[in-house]
C-alpha positions in Angstrom: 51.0 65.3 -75.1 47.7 64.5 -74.0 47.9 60.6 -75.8 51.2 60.8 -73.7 49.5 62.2 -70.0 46.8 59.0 -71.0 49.3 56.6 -71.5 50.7 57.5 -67.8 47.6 57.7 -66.4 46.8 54.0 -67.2 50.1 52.5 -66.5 49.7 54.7 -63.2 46.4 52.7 -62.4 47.6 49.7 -63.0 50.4 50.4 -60.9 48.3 51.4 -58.2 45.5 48.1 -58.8 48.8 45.7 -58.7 49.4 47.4 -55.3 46.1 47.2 -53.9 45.6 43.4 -55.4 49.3 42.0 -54.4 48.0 41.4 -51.1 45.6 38.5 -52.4 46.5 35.1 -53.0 44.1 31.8 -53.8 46.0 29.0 -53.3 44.8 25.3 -54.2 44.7 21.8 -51.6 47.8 20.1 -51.6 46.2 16.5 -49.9 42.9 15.5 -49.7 41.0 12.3 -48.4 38.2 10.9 -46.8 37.7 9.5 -43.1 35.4 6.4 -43.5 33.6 5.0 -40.5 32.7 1.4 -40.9 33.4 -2.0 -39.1 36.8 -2.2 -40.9 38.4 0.6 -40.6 40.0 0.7 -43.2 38.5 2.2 -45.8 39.7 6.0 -47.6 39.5 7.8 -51.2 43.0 9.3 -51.2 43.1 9.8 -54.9 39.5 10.0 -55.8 38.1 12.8 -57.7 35.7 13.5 -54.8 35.2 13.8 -50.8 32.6 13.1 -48.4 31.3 14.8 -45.4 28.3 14.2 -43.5 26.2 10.6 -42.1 24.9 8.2 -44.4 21.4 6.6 -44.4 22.8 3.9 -41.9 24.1 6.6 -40.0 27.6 6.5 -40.4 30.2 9.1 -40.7 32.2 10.1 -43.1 35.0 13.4 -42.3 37.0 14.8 -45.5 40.5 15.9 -45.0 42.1 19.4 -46.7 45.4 20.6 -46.7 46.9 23.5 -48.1 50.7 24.4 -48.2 50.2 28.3 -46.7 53.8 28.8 -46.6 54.2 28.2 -50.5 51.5 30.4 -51.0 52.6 33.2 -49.0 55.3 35.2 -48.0 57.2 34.5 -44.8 56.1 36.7 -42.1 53.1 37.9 -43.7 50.4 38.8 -41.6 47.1 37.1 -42.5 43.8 39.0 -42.8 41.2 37.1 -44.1 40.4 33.5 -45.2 37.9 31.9 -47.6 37.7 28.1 -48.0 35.7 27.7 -51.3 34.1 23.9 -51.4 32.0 22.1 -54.4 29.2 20.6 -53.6 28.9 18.0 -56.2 26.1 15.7 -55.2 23.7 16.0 -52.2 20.7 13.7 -50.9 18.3 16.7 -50.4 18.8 20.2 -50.1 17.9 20.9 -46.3 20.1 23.2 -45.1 23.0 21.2 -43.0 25.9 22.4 -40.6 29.2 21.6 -41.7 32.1 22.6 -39.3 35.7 23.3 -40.4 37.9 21.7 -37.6 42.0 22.4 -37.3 43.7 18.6 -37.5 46.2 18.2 -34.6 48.2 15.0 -36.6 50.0 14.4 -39.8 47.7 12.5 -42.6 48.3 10.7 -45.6 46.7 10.0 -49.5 47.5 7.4 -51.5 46.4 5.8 -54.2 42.5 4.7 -53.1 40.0 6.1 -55.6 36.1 5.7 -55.6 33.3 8.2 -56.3 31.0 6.3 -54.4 30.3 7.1 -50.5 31.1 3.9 -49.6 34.5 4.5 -49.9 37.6 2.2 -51.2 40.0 -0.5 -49.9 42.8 1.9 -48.2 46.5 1.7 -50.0 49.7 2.6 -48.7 50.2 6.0 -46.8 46.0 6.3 -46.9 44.7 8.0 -44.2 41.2 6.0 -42.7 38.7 6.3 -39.6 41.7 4.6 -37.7 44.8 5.4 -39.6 46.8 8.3 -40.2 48.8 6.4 -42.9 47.8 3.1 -43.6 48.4 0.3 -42.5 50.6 0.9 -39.8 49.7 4.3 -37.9 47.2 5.1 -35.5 45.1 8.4 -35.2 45.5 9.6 -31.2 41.4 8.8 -31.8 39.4 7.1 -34.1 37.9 9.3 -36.7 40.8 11.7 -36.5 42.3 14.3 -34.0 41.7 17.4 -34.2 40.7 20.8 -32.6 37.3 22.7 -31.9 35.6 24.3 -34.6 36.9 27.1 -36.5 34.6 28.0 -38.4 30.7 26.8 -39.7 28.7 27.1 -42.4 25.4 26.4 -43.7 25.4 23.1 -46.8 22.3 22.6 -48.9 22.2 21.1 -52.1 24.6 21.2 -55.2 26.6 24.4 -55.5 29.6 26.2 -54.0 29.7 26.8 -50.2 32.5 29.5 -48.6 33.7 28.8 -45.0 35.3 32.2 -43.6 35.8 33.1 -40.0 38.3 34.8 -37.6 39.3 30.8 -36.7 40.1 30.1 -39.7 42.3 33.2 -39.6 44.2 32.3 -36.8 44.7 28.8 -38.4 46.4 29.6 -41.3 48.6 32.6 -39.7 49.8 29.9 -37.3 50.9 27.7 -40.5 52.5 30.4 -41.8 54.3 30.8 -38.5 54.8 27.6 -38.3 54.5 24.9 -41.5 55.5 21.8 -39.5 52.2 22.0 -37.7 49.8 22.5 -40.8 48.1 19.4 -40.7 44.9 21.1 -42.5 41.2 21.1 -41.2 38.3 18.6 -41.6 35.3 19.0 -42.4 32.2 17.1 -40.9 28.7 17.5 -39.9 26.7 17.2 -36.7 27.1 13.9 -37.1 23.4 13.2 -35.7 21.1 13.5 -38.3 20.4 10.6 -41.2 21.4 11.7 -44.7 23.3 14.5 -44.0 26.4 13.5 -46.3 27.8 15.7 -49.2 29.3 14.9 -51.9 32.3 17.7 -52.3 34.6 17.6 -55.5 38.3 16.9 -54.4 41.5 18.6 -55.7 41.5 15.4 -58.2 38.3 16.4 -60.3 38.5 16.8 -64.0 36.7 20.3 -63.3 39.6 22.4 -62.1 36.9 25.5 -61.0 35.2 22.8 -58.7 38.4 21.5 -56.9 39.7 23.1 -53.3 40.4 26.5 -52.9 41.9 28.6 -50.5 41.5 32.4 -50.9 43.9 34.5 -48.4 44.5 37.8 -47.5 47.5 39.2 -46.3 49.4 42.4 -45.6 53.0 43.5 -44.5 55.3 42.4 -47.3 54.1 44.2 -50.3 57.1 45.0 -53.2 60.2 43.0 -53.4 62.1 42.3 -50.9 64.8 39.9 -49.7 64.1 36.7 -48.8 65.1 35.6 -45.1 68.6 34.4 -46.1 70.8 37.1 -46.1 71.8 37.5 -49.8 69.0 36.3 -51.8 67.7 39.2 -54.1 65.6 39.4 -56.3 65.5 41.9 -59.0 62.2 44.0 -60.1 61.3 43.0 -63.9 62.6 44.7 -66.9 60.8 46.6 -68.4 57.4 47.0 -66.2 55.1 47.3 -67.8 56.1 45.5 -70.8 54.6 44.4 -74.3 57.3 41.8 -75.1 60.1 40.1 -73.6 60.8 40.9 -69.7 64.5 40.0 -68.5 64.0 38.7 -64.6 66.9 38.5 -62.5 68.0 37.2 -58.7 71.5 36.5 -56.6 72.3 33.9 -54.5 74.4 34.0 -51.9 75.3 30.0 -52.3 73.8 27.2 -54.5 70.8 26.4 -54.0 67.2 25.1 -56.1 65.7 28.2 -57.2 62.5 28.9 -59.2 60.9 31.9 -60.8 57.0 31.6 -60.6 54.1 33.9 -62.3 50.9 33.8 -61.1 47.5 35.6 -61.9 45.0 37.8 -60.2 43.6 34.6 -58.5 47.0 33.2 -57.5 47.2 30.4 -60.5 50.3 29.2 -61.9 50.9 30.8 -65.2 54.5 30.2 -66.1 57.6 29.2 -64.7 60.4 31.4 -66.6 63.2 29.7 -64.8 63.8 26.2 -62.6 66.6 24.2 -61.1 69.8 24.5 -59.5 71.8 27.4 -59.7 75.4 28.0 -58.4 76.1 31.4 -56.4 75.8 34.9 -57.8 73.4 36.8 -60.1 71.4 35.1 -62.7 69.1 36.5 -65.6 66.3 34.7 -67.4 64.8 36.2 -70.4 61.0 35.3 -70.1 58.4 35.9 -73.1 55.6 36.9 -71.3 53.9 33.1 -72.5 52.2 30.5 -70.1 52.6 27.3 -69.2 51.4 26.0 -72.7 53.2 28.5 -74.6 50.5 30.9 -75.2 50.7 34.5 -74.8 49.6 35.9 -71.8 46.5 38.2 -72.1 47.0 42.0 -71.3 46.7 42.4 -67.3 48.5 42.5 -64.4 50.5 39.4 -63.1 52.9 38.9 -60.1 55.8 37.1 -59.9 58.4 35.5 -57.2 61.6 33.9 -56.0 61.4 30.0 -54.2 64.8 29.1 -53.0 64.8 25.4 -50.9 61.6 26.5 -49.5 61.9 30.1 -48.7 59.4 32.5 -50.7 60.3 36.5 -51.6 57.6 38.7 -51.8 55.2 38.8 -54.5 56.7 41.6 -57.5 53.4 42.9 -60.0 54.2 42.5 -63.9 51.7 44.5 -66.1 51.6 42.9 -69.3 50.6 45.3 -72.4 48.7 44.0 -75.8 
C-alpha cells in the first residue's frame, strides 16, 4: 500500500507541476531581417543566419526586424502576463554597455532570399524588406528606415552573450497580437543611433545553433485544461491514458471539414511531435500516438502538452505525463 500511496503522490505532483507550468509557452521568430541604411537603399539579409542592430564605424544604421506568430503560440483569448524576448549576441565591436530599444512595427514586412553574415548587408531579392522597402522592389515604408511605434521596452547590450528584453510594453504588444494577428507586424530593434560602433551582431532564426536563434518566452493565464476551441463543435478529447508509459490514443470532433493537426510540445514550448496532420472530414477522429518525437525517438519521462489547430484556430494546451 505504501509503494501504491507513492505512486499517487508523484503522478499527483506531476499533475499539479503540468498545471502550474501550462501557462508557459516559448515560442520561436517566424520572419526576420535587417534594415540597411546606405546610399542605395536597397540593401537586406532576409535569409541570413544573422541580424544587425546598432551604427557602424561610418555611422550608419542598421534596424533588425522580428516577428513572432503569438496567435499560433497561444490560445485565443488568453490573457498575457509576462514577456521575455531572448536575443544572441553573436559578435560585438567592444563590450561597452549600449541601449538597444525594442520598438512595435506599425507595417507589414517581408524576407526573402538575401543572405550575408557581413554588416554590410546584401543585394535585396524579391519580397526583402530594406531601409526603404517593406517588400522589395516595389513597396514603400510610410518612412525610410521603417515605421514603427515608441519604445516598448530597453535593455542594456554589451559584448557576446545573451541579452533578455522584458517589460510591461512588450506585454501589451503581444496581448494586442493575440487580440488581433492581422496587426502583428513584430518589433525592431535598434540603438541610439548616435554613437560610432555601436552595432551588434545578433544570431537570426536561420543560425545553425538552434539555442542562439529568436525566442519568445510568454506567460499567460485564463485558458488552462482543454477546452473548445471558438467554433462551436470542435472538441478535443483529454489523452488516454494520462499519465502513460506507452501508447496514448488522442481524439477530437469536428463539426465540418476542415485541416486539423495534433501538436506536442515541451516544457519550453518546442515542437516534439506531430501525432496527426491533414484534412479531415466531419465527426470524431482517433490517432494512436507512440509517445516518439519528431525523429522517431522516444520521448524522455516528463511532462508534455499537447493541442488541437484547426484552419488557424488553437484549443487550449492539454499536459501529457510521460512515464519511463
Amino acid at each position: 500500500m505504501r509503494r501504491g500511496h507513492v505512486c499517487l503522490h508523484v503522478v499527483s505532483a506531476l499533475w499539479l507541476a503540468a498545471a502550474a507550468a501550462a501557462s508557459e509557452v516559448t515560442i520561436p521568430a517566424v520572419r526576420d531581417n535587417t534594415l540597411f541604411e546606405d546610399a542605395s537603399g536597397s540593401l537586406s539579409n532576409g535569409a541570413g543566419p544573422v541580424l544587425f542592430a546598432g551604427n557602424n564605424g561610418q555611422g550608419l544604421a542598421r534596424r533588425a526586424l522580428v516577428r513572432f506568430d503569438v496567435a499560433a503560440g497561444v490560445p485565443a483569448g488568453a490573457q498575457i502576463e509576462g514577456v521575455e524576448l531572448t536575443l544572441n549576441v553573436s559578435n560585438a565591436p567592444n563590450v561597452i554597455l549600449r541601449t538597444f530599444s525594442l520598438h512595435r512595427v506599425l507595417e507589414d514586412w517581408g524576407e526573402g532570399t538575401s543572405s550575408t553574415t557581413s554588416g554590410s548587408g546584401a543585394p535585396a531579392t524579391a519580397n526583402d524588406a530594406t531601409w526603404m522597402n517593406t517588400f522589395w522592389p516595389d513597396q514603400l515604408w510610410g518612412s525610410a528606415g521603417g515605421s514603427f511605434a515608441a519604445a516598448s521596452a530597453s535593455q542594456s547590450v554589451g559584448g557576446v552573450g545573451l541579452y533578455t528584453w522584458t517589460d510591461p510594453g512588450m506585454t501589451a504588444d503581444v496581448q494586442g497580437w493575440l487580440d488581433q494577428p492581422a496587426a502583428n507586424f513584430g518589433w525592431l530593434v535598434m540603438s541610439d543611433e548616435v554613437t560610432l560602433n555601436t552595432a551588434r551582431r545578433f544570431d537570426s532564426r536561420e543560425n545553425d545553433v538552434v539555442a542562439s536563434r529568436p525566442a519568445l518566452r510568454i506567460t499567460y493565464s485564463g485558458t488552462t485544461g482543454v477546452t473548445d476551441l471558438p467554433a462551436a463543435g470542435i472538441r478535443l478529447e483529454p489523452p488516454r491514458p494520462n499519465p502513460a508509459a506507452g501508447p496514448l490514443r488522442l481524439a477530437f470532433a469536428l463539426p465540418a471539414p476542415g485541416h486539423a493537426r495534433l501538436e506536442v510540445r515541451d516544457a519550453v514550448g518546442r515542437l516534439v511531435a506531430t501525432p496527426l496532420a491533414g484534412d479531415c472530414a466531419p465527426g470524431r477522429h482517433e490517432t494512436v500516438w507512440d509517445a516518439r518525437d519528431l525523429h522517431g525517438r522516444p520521448l524522455a519521462a516528463g511532462i508534455y502538452y499537447y493541442r488541437l489547430v484547426v484552419d488557424g484556430w488553437s484549443s487550449a494546451v492539454a499536459p501529457v505525463v510521460i512515464l519511463r
